[in-house]
C-alpha positions as CSV (number, residue, x, y, z in Angstrom):
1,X,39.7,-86.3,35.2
2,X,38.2,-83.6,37.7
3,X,40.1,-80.1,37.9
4,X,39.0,-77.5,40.2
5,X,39.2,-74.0,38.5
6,X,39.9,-71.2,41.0
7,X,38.7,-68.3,39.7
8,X,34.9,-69.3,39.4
9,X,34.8,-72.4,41.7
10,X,34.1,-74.6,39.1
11,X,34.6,-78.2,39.0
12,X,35.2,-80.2,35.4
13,X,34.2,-83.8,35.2
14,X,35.2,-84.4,31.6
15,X,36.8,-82.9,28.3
16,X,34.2,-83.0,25.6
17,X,35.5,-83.1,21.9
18,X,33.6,-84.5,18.6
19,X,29.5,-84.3,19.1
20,X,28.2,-83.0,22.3
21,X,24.8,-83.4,23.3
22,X,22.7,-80.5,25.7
23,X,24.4,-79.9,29.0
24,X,21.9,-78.0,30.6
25,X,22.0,-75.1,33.6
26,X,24.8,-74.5,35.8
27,X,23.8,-73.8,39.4
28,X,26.1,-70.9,41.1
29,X,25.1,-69.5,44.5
30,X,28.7,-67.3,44.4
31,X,30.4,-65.9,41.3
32,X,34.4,-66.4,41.6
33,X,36.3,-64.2,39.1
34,X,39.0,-61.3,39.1
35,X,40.3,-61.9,42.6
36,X,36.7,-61.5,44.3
37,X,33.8,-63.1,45.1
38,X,30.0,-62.0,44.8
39,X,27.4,-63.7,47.4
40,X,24.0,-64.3,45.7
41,X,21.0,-64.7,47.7
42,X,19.6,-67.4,45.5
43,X,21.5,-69.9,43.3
44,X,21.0,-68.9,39.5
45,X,21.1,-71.3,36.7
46,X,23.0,-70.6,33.8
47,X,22.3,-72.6,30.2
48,X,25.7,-74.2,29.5
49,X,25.5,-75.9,26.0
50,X,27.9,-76.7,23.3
51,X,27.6,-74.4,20.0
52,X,29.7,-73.8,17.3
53,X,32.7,-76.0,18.0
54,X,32.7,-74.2,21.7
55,X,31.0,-73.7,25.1
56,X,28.4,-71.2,25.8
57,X,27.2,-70.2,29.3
58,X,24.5,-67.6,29.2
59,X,22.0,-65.7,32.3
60,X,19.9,-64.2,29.7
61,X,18.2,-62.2,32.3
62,X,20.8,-59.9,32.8
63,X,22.6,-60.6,29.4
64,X,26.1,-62.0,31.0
65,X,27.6,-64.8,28.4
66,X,30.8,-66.7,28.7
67,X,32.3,-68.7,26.0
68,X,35.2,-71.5,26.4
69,X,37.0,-74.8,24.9
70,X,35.7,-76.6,27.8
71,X,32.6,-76.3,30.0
72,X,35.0,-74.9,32.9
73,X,36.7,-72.2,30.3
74,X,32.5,-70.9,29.1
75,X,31.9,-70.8,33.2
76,X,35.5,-68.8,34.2
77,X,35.0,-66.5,31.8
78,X,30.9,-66.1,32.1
79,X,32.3,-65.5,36.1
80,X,34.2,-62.8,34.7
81,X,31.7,-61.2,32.5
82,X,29.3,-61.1,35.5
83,X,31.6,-59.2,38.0
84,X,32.3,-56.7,35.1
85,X,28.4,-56.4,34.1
86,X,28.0,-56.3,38.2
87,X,30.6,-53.5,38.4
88,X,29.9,-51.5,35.4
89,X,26.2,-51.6,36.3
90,X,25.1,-51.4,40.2
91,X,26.7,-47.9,40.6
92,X,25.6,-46.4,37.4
93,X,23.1,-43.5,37.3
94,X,19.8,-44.8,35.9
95,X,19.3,-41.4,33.8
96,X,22.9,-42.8,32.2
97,X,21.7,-46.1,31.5
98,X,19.3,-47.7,28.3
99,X,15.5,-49.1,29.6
100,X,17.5,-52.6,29.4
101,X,21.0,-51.8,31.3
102,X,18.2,-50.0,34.2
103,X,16.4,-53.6,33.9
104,X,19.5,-55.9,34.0
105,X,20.9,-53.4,37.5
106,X,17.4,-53.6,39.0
107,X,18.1,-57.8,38.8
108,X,21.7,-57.4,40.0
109,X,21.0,-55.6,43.0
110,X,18.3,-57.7,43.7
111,X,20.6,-60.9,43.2
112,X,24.0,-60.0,44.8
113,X,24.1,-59.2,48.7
114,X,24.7,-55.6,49.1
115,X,25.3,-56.2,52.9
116,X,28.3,-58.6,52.2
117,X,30.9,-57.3,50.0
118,X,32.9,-59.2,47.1
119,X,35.5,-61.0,49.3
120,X,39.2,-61.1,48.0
121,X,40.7,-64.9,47.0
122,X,43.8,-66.6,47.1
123,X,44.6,-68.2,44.0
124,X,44.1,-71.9,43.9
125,X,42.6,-71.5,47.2
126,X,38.9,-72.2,46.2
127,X,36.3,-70.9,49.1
128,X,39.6,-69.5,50.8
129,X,39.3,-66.2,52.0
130,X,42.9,-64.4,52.0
């Protein structure tokens, strides 16, 4: 079964249940969440591994984590954590901000394309502007 997941243009190959072994990164040039998309200049890789009974997806570099039932639920919602991390982060004062929110910002800025900004989607229109 494949199903394409709109809101972080994520594709799911299967539905895991009972034991599940490593999974490994997942590449993401663009982050898909709340409506927007944010360019990166350079794909990151996310771990994506299977712990206590549910999907983890984790960029411990700037400490974004997304948890789901599925591998496609743990990437939708790390999507979402990112854009809010993103947003609650790249404006901020660093006089406001602890020695590891100034770090994680530093990465951000460096990561996302200031030049192009978060486009708008269409839901269920993946990689469709609106």
């Amino acid at each position: 079964m494949t199903t394409m997941f709109a809101d972080c243009g994520v594709q799911e190959t299967l539905i895991t249940r009972g034991t599940v072994p490593p999974r490994g990164p997942a590449v993401l040039d663009e982050i898909w969440s709340l409506g927007r998309v944010l360019r990166l200049r350079e794909a990151v890789q996310a771990d994506l591994y299977w712990e206590d009974n549910h999907w983890v997806c984790e960029l411990a570099s700037i400490r974004v984590m997304g948890f789901g039932e599925t591998e496609a639920k743990a990437l939708e919602d790390f999507c979402e954590d990112f854009i809010v991390t993103y947003d609650g982060l790249v404006d901020e004062e660093d006089d406001s901000l602890t020695a590891d929110a100034r770090s994680a910002k530093r990465r951000l800025q460096r990561l996302v394309w200031p030049d192009a900004p978060a486009r708008a989607t269409c839901p269920g229109l993946v990689g469709m502007g609106c």
